[in-house]
Phi, psi and omega in degrees: 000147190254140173235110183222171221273136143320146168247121188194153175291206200285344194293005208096196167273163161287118176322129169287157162262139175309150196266154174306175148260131207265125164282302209223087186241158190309108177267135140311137188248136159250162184233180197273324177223191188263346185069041185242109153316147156315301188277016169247354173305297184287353163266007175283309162327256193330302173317307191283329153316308204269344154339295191291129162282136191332280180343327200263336165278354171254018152290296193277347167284337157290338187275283216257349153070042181217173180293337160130342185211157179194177187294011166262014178238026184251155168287160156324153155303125161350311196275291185347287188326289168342274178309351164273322192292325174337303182308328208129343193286187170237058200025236341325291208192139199239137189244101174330266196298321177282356180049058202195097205255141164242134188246156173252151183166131221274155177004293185312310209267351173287338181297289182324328205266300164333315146268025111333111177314294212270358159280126167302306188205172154239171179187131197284181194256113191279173194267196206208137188240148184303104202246156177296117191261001174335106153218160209205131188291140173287196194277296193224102193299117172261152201234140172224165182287303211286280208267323192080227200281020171252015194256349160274323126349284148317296188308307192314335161302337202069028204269317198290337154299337214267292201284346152333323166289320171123008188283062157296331177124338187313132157098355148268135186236126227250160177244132186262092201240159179171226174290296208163174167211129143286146166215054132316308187332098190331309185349309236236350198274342161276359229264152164257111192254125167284330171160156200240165173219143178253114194247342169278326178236023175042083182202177174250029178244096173295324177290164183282139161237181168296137206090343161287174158273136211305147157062032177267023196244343246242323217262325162275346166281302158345274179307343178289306228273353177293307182326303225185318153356134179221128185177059227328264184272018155286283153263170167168134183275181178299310169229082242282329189269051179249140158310177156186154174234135174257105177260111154316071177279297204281144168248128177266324176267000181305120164311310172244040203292162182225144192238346178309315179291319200284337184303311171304334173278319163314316203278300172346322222269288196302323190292327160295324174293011170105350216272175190247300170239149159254137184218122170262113173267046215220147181208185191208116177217325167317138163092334173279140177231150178348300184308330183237031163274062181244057191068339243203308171276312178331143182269349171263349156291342165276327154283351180252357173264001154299325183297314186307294208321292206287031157102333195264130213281152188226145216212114189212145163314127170287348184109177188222067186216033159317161004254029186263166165294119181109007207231056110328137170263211174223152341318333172325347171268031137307130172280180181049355172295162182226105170250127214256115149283173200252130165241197172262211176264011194246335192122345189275133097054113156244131186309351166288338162340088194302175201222125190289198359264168158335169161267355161270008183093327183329168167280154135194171334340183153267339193198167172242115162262161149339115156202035171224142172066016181285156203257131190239129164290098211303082202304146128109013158217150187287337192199035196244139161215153197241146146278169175178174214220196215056192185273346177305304201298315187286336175298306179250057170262293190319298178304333182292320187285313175280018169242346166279330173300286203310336174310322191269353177185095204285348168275351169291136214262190190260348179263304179315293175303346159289312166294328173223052154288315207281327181294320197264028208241200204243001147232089176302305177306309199233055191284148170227186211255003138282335158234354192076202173294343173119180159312142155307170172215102176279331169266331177290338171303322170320314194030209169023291201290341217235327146274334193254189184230164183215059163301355182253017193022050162279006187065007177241154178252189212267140150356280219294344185246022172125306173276229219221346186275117179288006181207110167289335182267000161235126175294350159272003196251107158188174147297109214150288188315171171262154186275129169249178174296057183214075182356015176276132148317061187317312193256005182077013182245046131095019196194143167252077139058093142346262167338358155285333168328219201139036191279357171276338183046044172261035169063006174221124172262155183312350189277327192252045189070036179277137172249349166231105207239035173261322191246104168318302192264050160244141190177164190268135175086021168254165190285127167263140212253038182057028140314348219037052186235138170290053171309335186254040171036032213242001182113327160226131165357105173321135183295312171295341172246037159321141173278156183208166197304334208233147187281132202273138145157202176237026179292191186288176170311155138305310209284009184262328201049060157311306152317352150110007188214145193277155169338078202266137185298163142107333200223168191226159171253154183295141195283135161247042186226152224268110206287009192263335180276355167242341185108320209274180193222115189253133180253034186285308186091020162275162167311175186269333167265024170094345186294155205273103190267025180186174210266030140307337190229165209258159189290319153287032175050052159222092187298115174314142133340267204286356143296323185303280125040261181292329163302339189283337197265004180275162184290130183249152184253146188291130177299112169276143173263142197242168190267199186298328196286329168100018204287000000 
């Protein structure tokens, strides 16, 4: 059954009416596989990459660390679909993650269908029971400078601290499912809608139109103007600067309508379409029973933990069929879902508030917001506002809070945020199945972003006020950063990279190809100045103090000792024999006649000590060996 908030003063909810009975409701087909071969996958993959907008896929390769699609993201097989429709039936709606479509069809053809090889199972599309749209304007609207009749609401949020900070919601996109919206609403007039979908009567017209029921718009404008609403000192929702994509799910007058497909299609819709986060005031418990809300069986609990999957934070009702224990609805039994229980403007617990645990043990609610007596933008008027009551209400008061958090820190994942709401919120310790983890708190959530400073808008704040970046003022600088070759603690860990050094103080570190960092004047680009020394770091030698075979000048043999001086290791004389004529290959770089070819030697043919010296310590290069032909 789908559950949204009543509209009423302080007096409670409206008494449900018992739902008709369904002859014939609407089944899911599940099928057993996708019919996609190994060797047709990856062009299937792909085809489904470029499907997606850029936004939503590098949301889920940031989130899921893969390329971003895998095979749930492909449709039923074509034919599959086909042989059902084959029986009579009639398609409703197909669904990617669940591999599975839903149809309307009568006994006969469910039999048929039901025996098919590649159907797994049928299972109906639960329903939805027809709800009271009742509302009634309060006596008297209290007003503030700052918020209007919405500034109590918020402060319980911490929200008005939030914004104080600088926080709106900008550069976040949220995706919105729900009846419809009207946005006539002064509320609205700043809002930026990236696009909107109708799934019930397959159109871009979200608002009521023909074929709708009178006011099936009025329960998603609501939940809008909490969101995101503006109407400067009148009203304001939490977070006026958010994107939003709008889907259109619900039939509100229809005696029986069942809507469990069109939620799944809608979600498929926002999440490709990019959105960061989603928020529903929309649940399902008719046709489900207790035993089996454990996250897991619901066909709309199966579809929202793929979505956790693929990155996107989701924000859902707990329900309003409180105060006993287990009477959660689904999707809220999720694990990682963040689902709102209701309290009043005092704080207190309101009893229509559902209440956990999961059937599998889990806590829920996760958390608490504002939902009873909350100040609304009043549909079906241009600048008019109302109270009104449930957990509808409270959600997207939340989702407003997390999306101003994302604003302040664009990497939280759908596990973050949920911890750490669940962390800053007003019972950390001790959750329990009536609140959760407690009120939200938006600004201790804020932390940091809200107290420290990031002067260098590296997302990290500075050491002195708390946070982790050691050098605020530089933006290569945090925990984290890559090290780079700037003799800086780039990551923050308290130590710089050997290799970093400067010890020589020639403006060149060993990272950046200092080859001596003992000698200024070595360096890459420095000049060599006939030294024989590798000043310029490139590796090789001045070509004139190469080493060579032959002792240099025109004095006696060495090895005779003519020259008046004994033998020195290390150094040679030029050959004087024609080296094309023995095959050998001289690397003196003198002539074949002995003329001296290069400043090694002192003009009486005796090679200086400190040359002698600095040739023996340079890298000496390998001799190519030639064949006996000289080849």
């Amino acid at each position: 059954m789908l559950q949204i908030a009543a509209l009423v003063i302080a007096t409670g909810l409206v008494a449900r009416a018992p739902s008709p009975p369904a002859v014939e409701p609407p089944m899911w087909v599940f099928f057993a596989d996708k019919q996609v071969s190994a060797t047709e996958l990856e062009a299937a993959l792909s085809r489904q990459e470029r499907e997606l907008e850029p936004r939503a896929l590098r949301r889920r390769m940031r989130v899921r660390g893969d390329r971003g699609v895998d095979v749930r993201d492909l449709p039923p097989a074509d034919a599959y679909v086909q042989s059902v429709a084959a029986t009579g039936a009639r398609v409703r709606m197909s669904s990617r993650w669940l591999n599975a479509v839903s149809v309307e069809a009568d006994a006969g053809q469910r039999s048929a269908i039901a025996g098919l090889p590649f159907v797994a199972r049928l299972q109906p599309v639960a329903r939805t029971r027809r709800n009271d749209h009742r509302s009634t304007l309060a006596d008297e609207a209290r007003t503030t400078a700052a918020f209007g009749v919405a500034e109590v609401q918020l402060e319980m949020l911490n929200v008005p601290a939030m914004r104080e900070c600088g926080l709106t919601g900008a550069g976040v996109v949220v995706g919105v499912q729900d009846s419809g919206f009207a946005l006539g609403h002064q509320a609205f007039a700043g809002l930026n809608v990236l696009a909107a979908r109708d799934f019930v009567q397959g159109d871009d017209v979200v608002a009521d139109e023909p074929g709708d029921d009178e006011g099936q718009d009025r329960h998603g404008t609501i939940v809008l103007s909490l969101l995101a609403g503006d109407d400067g000192e009148q009203f304001s929702g939490v977070a006026p600067g958010v994107s939003v994509l709008l889907a259109k799910t619900e039939r509100i007058g229809e005696e029986m309508p069942y809507e469990e497909d069109l939620y799944v299609a809608g979600l498929e819709w926002l999440e490709g379409m990019g959105a960061d986060m989603f928020t529903a005031s929309l649940g399902y418990y008719e046709w489900y029973t207790w035993e089996q809300l454990d996250g897991k069986t619901a066909v709309v609990s199966q579809a929202a933990a793929v979505a956790l999957a693929n990155g996107l934070i989701m924000f859902t009702a707990n329900g309003n069929e409180g105060p006993e224990p287990g009477t959660l609805i689904a999707p809220a039994d999720v694990d990682g879902i963040i689902a709102l229980g209701a309290t009043n403007l005092d704080g207190v617990i309101a009893d229509f508030s559902s209440r956990g645990p999961t059937f599998d043990g889990r806590t829920k609610p996760d958390l608490l917001a504002p939902g009873k007596d909350v100040w609304v933008a009043q549909p079906g008027t241009v600048g008019e506002y109302q109270q009104a009551n449930g957990t509808s209400l409270a959600t997207p008061l939340a989702a407003g809070v997390g999306a101003l958090l994302l604003e302040a820190y664009p990497d939280l994942t759908p596990t973050k945020m949920l911890e750490l709401l669940r962390a800053t919120a007003a019972n950390p310790d001790a959750p329990d199945n009536e609140g959760g983890w407690g009120m939200i708190d938006g600004l201790a959530a804020a932390g940091l972003y809200c107290t420290c400073t990031d002067g260098d808008g590296d997302g990290h704040f500075a050491v002195g006020c708390g946070g982790d970046d050691c050098d605020d003022g530089d933006a290569t600088s945090h925990p984290g950063a890559t090290e780079v070759c700037d003799g800086r603690d780039n990551d923050c860990d308290a130590a710089t990279p050997a290799d970093e050094a400067d010890g020589d103080g020639d403006g060149v570190r060993l990272c950046a190809g200092d080859c001596d960092d003992a000698d200024p004047a070595r360096w890459p680009g420095a000049a060599e100045v006939g030294d024989c020394i590798d000043n310029d770091c490139d590796g090789e030698v001045e070509p004139a103090c190469a080493p060579t075979t032959g002792a240099s000048g025109t004095g006696g043999d060495s090895e005779s000792g003519e020259s008046g001086e004994p033998p020195t290791t290390g150094t040679s004389t030029t050959s004087k024999m024609d080296p094309e004529s023995t095959g050998e290959a001289s690397d003196s770089g003198s002539s074949a006649t002995g003329e001296t070819g290069c400043g090694c030697a002192t003009n009486d043919g005796r090679t200086s000590a400190w040359l002698l010296l600095a040739l023996a310590a340079l890298p000496r290069r390998r001799t190519r060996s030639r064949s006996p032909r000289g080849e």
